[in-house]
N, C-alpha and C positions, 0 to 999 in steps of 0.2 A: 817715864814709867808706864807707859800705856796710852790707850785714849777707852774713855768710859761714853757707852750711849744710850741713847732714852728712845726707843724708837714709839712713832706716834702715829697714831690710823689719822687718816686725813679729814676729824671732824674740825673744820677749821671756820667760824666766824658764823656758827649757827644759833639760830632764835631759841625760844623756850621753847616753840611752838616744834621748833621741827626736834630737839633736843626731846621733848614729851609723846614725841610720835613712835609709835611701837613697832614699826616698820624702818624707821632710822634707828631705833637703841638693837634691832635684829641683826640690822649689818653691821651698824659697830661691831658688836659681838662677834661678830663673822668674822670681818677683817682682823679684830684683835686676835680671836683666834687663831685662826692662819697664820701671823705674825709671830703669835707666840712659838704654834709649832714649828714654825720656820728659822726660827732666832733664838729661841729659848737657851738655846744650848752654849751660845755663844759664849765665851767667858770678860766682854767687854759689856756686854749688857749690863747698868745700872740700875735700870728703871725702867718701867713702861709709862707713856703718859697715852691720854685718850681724849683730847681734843686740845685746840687752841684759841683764845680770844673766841670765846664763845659764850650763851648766857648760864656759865654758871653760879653766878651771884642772885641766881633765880629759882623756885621751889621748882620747877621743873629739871632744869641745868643741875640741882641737887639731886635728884630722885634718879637720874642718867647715871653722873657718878658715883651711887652709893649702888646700883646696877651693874655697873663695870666691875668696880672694886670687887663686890663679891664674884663675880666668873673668873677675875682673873685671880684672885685668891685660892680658886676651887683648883685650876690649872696650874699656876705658877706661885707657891706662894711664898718664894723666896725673896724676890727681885724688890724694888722699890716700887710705889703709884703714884702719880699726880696728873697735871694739866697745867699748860701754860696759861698767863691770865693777864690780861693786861690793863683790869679795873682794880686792882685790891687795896691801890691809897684811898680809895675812893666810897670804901666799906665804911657805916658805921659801928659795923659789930663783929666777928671775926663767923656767927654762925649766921652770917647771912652768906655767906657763900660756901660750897663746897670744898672750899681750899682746907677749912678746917677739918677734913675728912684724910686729906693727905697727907700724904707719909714726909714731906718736904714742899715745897711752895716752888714755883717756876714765874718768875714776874717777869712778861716782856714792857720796856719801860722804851718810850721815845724823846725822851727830854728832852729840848731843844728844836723840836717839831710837831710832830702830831699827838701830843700829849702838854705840850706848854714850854714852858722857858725852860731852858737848860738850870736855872738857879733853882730851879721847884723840886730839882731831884734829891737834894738831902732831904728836903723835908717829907716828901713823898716812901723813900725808901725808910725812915725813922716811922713816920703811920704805920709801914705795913710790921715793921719789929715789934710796933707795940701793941697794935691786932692780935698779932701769932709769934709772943713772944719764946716760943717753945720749938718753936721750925726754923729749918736752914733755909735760906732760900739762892735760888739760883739764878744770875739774871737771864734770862731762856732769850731773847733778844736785846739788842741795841742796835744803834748805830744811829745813820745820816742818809736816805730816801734820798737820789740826786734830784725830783721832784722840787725838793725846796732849796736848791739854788738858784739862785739868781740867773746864771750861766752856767752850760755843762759843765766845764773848765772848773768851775769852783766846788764840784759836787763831792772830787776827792779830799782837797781841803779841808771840807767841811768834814768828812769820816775821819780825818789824821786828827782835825781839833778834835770833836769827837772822843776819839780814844784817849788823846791826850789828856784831857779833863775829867772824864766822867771814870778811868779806870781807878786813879786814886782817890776817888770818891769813892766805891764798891770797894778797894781794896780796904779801905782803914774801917771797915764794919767786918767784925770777924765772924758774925752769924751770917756772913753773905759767902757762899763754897767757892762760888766760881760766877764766870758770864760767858755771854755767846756773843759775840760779832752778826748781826747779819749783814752783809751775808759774804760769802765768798767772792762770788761771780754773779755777774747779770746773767739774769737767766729767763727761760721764754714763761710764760703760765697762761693759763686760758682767762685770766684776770688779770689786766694792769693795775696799776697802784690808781692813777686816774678813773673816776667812777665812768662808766662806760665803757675804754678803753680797753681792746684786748688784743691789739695788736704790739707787735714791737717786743724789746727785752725788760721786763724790770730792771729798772738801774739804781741797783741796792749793795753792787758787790764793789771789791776793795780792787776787781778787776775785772775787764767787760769780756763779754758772751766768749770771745776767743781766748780768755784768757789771760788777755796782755792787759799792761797797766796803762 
């Protein structure tokens, strides 16, 4: 039928400190900008989101997205808004984060790694239904970080179990739209997955840097 997308300015893993900074909420806006005028038109465009895994579970993180929201309201007020998030089981109350401001929920979830056991994810994905029981939500990431293999050799295994398990988990909740895989391919970033680490490929993808499996 298509492919639908959410394009997103590169606020990615930011404090409250830097989120409350009037100088970071100017060039969001910038980029969002540009983005829009550049994209707006597009007829695949679903959504725009405006940061990821960032602190918007935070009076600051809040005051950024209810910021955004209205510029991009003023400019584009058709399209969908949100932000990826990858604390909101984690919520006691649904207006403690920003999330309750958007238009649909974007939960990136690591189950079975950097987020806890693989078995924590029903229960996790039912917290966040019953937070915002009024929103679709989308899983904006998953997957298997070849980091937590044992051996490289098992990093794709682990992404097949992976999918295998945790899709018909997401599938039998009909308030969940869709999910995202991360990611494709390995790919370079000026940030490894390892803290320090900025050499080398991320190895995140279902197929490495050249493509091949």
């Amino acid at each position: 039928y298509g492919i639908m997308l959410i394009p997103e300015i590169p606020v990615w893993q930011f404090s409250e400190a830097q989120l409350s900074d009037p100088k970071v909420l100017a060039l969001a806006q910038q980029q969002m900008r540009e983005m829009i005028e550049q994209a707006g038109n597009h007829p695949s465009i679903f959504a725009w989101s405006v940061a990821t895994e960032s602190a918007t579970g935070s009076r600051g993180g809040i005051s950024y997205f209810r910021a955004m929201r209205a510029m991009i309201r003023h400019l584009d007020p058709d399209p969908f808004f949100s932000f990826a998030d990858d604390n909101l089981p984690k919520l006691e109350r649904a207006d403690q984060s920003a999330a309750i401001d958007a238009d649909f929920l974007m939960m990136n979830q690591y189950f079975g790694t950097w987020h806890g056991p693989a078995a924590a994810l029903e229960t996790a994905l039912d917290r966040v239904n019953a937070l915002f029981p009024s929103k679709m939500v989308i899983i904006s990431e998953f997957g298997f970080p070849g980091m937590f293999a044992k051996q490289p050799a098992e990093a794709d295994p682990g992404r097949i179990r992976t999918i295998e398990q945790q899709l018909p988990v997401m599938a039998a909740r009909d308030w969940i739209a869709g999910a995202v895989m991360w990611c494709y391919q390995d790919y370079k970033s000026r940030r490894n997955l390892s803290p320090g680490l900025v050499e080398g490929f991320v190895e995140h993808g279902v197929v490495d840097e050249m493509r091949r499996h």
